[in-house]
KOLSETI-304894 format. One record per residue (C-alpha): chain; residue number from 1; y, z negated, x; residue in three letters. Coordinates in steps of 0.25 Angstrom, whole numbers, plus 5000, padded with zeros to 4 digits. Each point is the difference from the previous one (the first is absolute). Last residue first. Layout:
N
+-------+------+------+------+------+------+
: chain : resi :   c2 :   c3 :   c1 : resn :
+-------+------+------+------+------+------+
:     A :  NUM :    Y :    Z :    X :  ALA :
...
+-------+------+------+------+------+------+
This chain:
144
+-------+------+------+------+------+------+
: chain : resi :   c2 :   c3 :   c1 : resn :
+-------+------+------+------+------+------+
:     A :  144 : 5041 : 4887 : 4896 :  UNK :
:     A :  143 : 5010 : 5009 : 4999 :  UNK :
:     A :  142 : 5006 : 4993 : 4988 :  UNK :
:     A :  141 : 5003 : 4991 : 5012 :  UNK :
:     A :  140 : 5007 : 5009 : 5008 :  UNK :
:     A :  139 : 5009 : 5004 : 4989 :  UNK :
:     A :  138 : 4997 : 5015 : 4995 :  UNK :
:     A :  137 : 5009 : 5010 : 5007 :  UNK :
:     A :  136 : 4991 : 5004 : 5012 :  UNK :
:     A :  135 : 5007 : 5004 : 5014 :  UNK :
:     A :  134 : 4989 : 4992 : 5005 :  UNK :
:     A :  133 : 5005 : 4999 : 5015 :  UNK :
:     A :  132 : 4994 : 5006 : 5011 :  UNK :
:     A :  131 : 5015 : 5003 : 5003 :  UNK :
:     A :  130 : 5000 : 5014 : 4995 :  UNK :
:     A :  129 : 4987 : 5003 : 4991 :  UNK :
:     A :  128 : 5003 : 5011 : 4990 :  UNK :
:     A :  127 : 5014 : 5003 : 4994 :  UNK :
:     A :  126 : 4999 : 5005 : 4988 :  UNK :
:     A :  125 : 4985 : 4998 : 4996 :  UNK :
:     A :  124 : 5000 : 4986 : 5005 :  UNK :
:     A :  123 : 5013 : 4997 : 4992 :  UNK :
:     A :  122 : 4994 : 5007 : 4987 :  UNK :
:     A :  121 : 4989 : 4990 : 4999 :  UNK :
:     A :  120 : 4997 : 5003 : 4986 :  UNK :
:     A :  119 : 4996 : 5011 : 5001 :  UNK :
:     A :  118 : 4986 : 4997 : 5010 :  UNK :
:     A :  117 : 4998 : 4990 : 4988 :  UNK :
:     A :  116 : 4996 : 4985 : 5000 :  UNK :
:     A :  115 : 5010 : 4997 : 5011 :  UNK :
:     A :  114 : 4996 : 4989 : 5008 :  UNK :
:     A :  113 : 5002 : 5007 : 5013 :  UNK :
:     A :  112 : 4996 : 4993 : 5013 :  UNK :
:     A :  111 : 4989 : 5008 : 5002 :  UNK :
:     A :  110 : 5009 : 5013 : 4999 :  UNK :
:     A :  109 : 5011 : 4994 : 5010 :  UNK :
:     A :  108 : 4988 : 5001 : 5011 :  UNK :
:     A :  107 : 4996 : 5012 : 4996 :  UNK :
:     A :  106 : 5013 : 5008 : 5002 :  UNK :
:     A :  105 : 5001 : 4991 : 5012 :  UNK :
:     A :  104 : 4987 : 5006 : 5004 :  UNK :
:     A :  103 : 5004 : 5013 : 4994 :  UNK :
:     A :  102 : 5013 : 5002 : 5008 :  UNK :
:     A :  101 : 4994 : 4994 : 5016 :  UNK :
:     A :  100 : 4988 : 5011 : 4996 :  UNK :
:     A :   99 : 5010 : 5011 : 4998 :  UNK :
:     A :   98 : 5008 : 4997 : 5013 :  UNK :
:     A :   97 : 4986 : 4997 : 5008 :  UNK :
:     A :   96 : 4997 : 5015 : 4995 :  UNK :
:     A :   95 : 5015 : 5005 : 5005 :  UNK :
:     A :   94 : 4996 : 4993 : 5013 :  UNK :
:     A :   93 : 4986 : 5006 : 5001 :  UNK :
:     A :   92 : 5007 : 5015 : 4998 :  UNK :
:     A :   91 : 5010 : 4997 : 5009 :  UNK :
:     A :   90 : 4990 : 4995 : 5012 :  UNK :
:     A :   89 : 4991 : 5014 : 4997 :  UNK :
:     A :   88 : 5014 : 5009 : 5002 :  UNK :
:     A :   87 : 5001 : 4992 : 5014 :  UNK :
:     A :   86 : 4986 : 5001 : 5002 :  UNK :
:     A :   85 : 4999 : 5014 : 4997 :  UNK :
:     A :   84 : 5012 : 5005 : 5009 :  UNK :
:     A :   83 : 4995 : 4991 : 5012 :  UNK :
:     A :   82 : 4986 : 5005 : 5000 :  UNK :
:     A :   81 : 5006 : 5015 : 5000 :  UNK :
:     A :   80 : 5009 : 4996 : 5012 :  UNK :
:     A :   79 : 4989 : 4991 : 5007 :  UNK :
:     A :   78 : 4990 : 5012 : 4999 :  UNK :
:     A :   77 : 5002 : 5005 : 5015 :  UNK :
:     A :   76 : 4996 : 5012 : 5001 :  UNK :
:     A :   75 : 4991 : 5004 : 5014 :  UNK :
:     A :   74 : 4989 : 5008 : 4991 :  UNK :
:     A :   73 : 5006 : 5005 : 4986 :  UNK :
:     A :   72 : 5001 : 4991 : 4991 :  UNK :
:     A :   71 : 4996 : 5003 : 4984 :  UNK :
:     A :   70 : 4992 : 4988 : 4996 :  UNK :
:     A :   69 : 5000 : 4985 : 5001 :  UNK :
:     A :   68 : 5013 : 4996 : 4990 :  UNK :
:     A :   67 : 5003 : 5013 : 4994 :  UNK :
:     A :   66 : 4985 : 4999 : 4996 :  UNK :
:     A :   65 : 5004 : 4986 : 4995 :  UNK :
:     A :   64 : 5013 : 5003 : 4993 :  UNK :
:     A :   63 : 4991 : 5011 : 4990 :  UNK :
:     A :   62 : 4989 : 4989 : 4998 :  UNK :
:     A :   61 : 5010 : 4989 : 4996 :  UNK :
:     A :   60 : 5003 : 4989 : 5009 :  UNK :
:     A :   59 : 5001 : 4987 : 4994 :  UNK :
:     A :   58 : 4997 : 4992 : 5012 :  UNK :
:     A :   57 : 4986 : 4998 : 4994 :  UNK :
:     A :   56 : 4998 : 5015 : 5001 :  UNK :
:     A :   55 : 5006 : 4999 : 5013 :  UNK :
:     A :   54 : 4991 : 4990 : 5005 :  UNK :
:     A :   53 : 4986 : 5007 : 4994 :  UNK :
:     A :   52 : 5006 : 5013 : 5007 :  UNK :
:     A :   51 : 5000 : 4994 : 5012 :  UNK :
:     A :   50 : 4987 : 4993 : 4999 :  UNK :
:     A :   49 : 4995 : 5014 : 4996 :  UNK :
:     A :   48 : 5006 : 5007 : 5012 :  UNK :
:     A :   47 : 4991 : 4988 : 5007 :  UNK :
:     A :   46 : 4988 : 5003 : 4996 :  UNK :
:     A :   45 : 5000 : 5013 : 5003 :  UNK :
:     A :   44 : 5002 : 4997 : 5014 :  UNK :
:     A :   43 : 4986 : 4996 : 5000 :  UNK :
:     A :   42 : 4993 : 5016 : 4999 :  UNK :
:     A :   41 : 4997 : 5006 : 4987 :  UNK :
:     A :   40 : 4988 : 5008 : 4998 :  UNK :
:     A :   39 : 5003 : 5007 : 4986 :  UNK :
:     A :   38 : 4987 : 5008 : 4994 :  UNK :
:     A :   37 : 4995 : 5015 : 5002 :  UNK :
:     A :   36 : 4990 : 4998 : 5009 :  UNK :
:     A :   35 : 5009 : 4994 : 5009 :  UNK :
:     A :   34 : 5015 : 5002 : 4997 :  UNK :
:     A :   33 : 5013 : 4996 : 5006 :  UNK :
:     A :   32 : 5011 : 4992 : 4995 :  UNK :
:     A :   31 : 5011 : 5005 : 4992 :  UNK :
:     A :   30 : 5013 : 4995 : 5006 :  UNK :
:     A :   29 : 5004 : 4986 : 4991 :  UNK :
:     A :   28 : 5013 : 5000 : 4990 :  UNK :
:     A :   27 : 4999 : 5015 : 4997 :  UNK :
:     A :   26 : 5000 : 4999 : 4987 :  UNK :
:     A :   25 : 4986 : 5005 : 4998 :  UNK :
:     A :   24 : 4994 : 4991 : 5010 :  UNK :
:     A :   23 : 5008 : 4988 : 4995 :  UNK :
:     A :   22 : 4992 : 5003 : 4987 :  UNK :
:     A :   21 : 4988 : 5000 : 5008 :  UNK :
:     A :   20 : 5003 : 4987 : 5005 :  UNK :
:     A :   19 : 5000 : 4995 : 4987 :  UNK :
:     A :   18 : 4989 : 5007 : 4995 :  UNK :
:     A :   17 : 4991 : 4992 : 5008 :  UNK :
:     A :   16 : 5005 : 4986 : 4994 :  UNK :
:     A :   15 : 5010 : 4991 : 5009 :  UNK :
:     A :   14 : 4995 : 4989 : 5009 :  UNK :
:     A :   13 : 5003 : 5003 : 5013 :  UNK :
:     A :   12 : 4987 : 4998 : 5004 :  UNK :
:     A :   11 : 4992 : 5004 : 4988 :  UNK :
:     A :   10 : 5008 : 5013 : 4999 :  UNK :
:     A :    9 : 4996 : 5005 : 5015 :  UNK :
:     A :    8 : 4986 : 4997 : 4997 :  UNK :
:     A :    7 : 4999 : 5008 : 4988 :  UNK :
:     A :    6 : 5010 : 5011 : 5006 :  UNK :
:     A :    5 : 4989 : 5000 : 5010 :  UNK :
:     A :    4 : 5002 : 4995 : 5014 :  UNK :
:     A :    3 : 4999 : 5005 : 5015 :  UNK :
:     A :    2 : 4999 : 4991 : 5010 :  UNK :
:     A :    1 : 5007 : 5006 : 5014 :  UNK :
+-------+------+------+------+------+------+
């Protein structure tokens, strides 16, 4: 079986050395054997990275992704564990989309705002965005 270097390891999956020996230290990746005093890492390697990559993007933190990969013991079934942080993960990316939606129509009534002053715009500061409607109290066309 090929044995790689951290450098050849990094350049395939693409992350920098000391990124794969920070998962080390977390735990995130078994340490690999030694020859001569340096890392020899075998394929599967590459793809414990590709998962973490994907979680990472997922919007896992580190903490959530050791719980995610690590800490079975042999013949346990992950599902329930996997099921737990997906379902907490899932609200945490629908309260995000919920904050987002707000600024956005936030945003969206701000660029329609012809107010000269942030203070004199007392509607939008009250009641924020509701309709996607300017709550604005200057006329529309002094607005433009």
């Amino acid at each position: 079986m090929e044995q790689m270097s951290i450098g050849e390891v990094a350049r395939r999956a693409a992350v920098a050395p000391s990124a794969i020996r920070y998962y080390e230290r977390l735990g995130l990746l078994p340490a690999p054997p030694r020859t001569g005093g340096k890392r020899r890492y075998d394929a599967a390697v590459l793809d414990w990275l590709s998962l973490i990559a994907l979680a990472r993007e997922a919007g896992f933190t580190m903490a959530e992704i050791k719980r995610l990969v690590t800490g079975f013991t042999p013949g346990t079934r992950p599902a329930a564990r996997w099921q737990e942080l997906a379902t907490r993960k899932l609200a945490d990316i629908d309260a995000m989309m919920a904050r987002a939606e707000r600024m956005r129509a936030l945003l969206r009534v701000m660029l329609d705002c012809g107010c000269f002053r942030l203070d004199d715009c007392s509607a939008l500061l009250a009641a924020g965005p509701t309709d996607g409607q300017s709550p604005c109290v200057l006329p529309a066309a002094a607005r433009r």
